[in-house]
N, C-alpha and C positions, 0 to 999 in steps of 0.2 A: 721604485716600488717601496711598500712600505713593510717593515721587518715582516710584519705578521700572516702578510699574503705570500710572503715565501715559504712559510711551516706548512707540513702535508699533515692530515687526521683527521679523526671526528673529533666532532662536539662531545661535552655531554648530553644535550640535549639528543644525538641521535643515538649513542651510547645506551643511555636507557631506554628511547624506543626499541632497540631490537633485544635488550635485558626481558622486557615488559612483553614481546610478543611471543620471546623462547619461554617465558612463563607459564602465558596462556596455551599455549602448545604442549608443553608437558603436562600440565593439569587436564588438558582435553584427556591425552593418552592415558593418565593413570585411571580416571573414571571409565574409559571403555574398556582398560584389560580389566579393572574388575569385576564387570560385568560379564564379560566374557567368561572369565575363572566361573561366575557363580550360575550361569547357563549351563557349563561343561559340566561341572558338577552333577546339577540338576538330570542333565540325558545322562551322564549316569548310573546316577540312580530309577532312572527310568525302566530303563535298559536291564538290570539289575529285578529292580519289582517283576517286568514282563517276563524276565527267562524263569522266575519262580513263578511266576501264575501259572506260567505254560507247564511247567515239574507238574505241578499241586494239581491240576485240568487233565493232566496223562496220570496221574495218580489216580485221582477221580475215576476217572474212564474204565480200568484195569480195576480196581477196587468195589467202584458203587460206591462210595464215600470217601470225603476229605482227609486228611491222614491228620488225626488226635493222637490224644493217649490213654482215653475212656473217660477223660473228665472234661467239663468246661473250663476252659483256660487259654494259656497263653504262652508265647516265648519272645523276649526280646531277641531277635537277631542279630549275631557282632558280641554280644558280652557271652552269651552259649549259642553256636551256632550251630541250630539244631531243628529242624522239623519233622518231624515219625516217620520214619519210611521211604524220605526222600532220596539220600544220599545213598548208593550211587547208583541207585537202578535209571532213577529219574534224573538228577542232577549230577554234574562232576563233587561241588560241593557247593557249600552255603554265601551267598556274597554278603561282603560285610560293606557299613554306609562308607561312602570316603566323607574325609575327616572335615567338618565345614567351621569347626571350633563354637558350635553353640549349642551342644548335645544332645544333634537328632542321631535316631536311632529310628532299624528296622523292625517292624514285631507284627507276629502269626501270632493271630486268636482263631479260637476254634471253637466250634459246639462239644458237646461230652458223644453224642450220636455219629458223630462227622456229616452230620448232613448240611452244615457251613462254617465257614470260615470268612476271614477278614485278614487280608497281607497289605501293610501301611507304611508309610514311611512319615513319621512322626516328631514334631521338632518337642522342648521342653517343655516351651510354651509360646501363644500365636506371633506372641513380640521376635521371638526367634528361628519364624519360619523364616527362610531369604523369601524377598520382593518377589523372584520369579517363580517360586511355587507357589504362592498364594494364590495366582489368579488359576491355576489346576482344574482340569475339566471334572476329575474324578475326586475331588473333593470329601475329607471322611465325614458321612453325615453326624457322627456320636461324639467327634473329638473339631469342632467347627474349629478352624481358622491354624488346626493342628498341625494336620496331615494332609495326606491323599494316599491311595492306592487303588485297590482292586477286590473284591470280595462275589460271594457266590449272591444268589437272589434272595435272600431270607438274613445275610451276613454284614447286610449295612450299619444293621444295631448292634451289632457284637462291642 
């Protein structure tokens, strides 16, 4: 026999096929967990906007009108977390965005009358909405490629 058929191993050549395949394997994986991350995220916030509709809809109910603060305006949600009247009859308290690092935020507009409102969850700008809420069934008509949320019948233009 000759020396070299006596030595046990891989090649290089098979060396880096399996370098080359644990590659593509780990690249698959890092693109679906971030994906995943920005789905979780997204229900969320979903989940979040809904338990406030429901506050602000049992507000409604019990009042005859949205809860303002006699004027037309607004509130960022998370920097003051604050909507008239909600906490704590209606709500435990106010949820704030989880953090997606490109500074969306949540924010109540309201009529001066309270006869509407508009609850959004709104990025800086469309370039930093994530991929997965963009396609949003509930889409903000006033702020396109923004947001989405939820608002009363008259509360889409706010």
């Amino acid at each position: 026999m000759k020396a070299w058929e006596k030595q046990k191993g891989f090649t290089i050549v098979e060396l880096l096929i399996v370098i080359v395949v644990i590659a593509i394997l780990a690249a698959i994986t890092i693109v679906a967990f971030n994906g995943i991350q920005e789905r979780a995220r997204y229900s969320a916030m979903q989940q979040d906007l809904k338990t406030l509709n429901n506050a602000i809809n049992m507000y409604y109910t019990d009042n005859n009108q949205y809860p303002s603060s006699g004027s037309t305006g607004g509130n960022v949600i998370g920097a003051s977390p604050n909507i008239p009247g909600l906490v704590p009859t209606y709500i435990n308290s106010i949820p704030t965005i989880p953090n997606d690092g490109k500074g969306g935020y949540y924010a109540y507009i309201y009529s001066a009358n309270g006869a509407d409102y508009k609850l959004v969850r709104l990025a800086s700008s469309p370039a930093n909405l994530p991929t997965v809420e963009r396609s949003a069934a509930n889409g903000d008509p006033s702020r396109t490629g923004r947001g989405w949320g939820y608002w009363s019948a008259g509360g889409s233009g706010l």
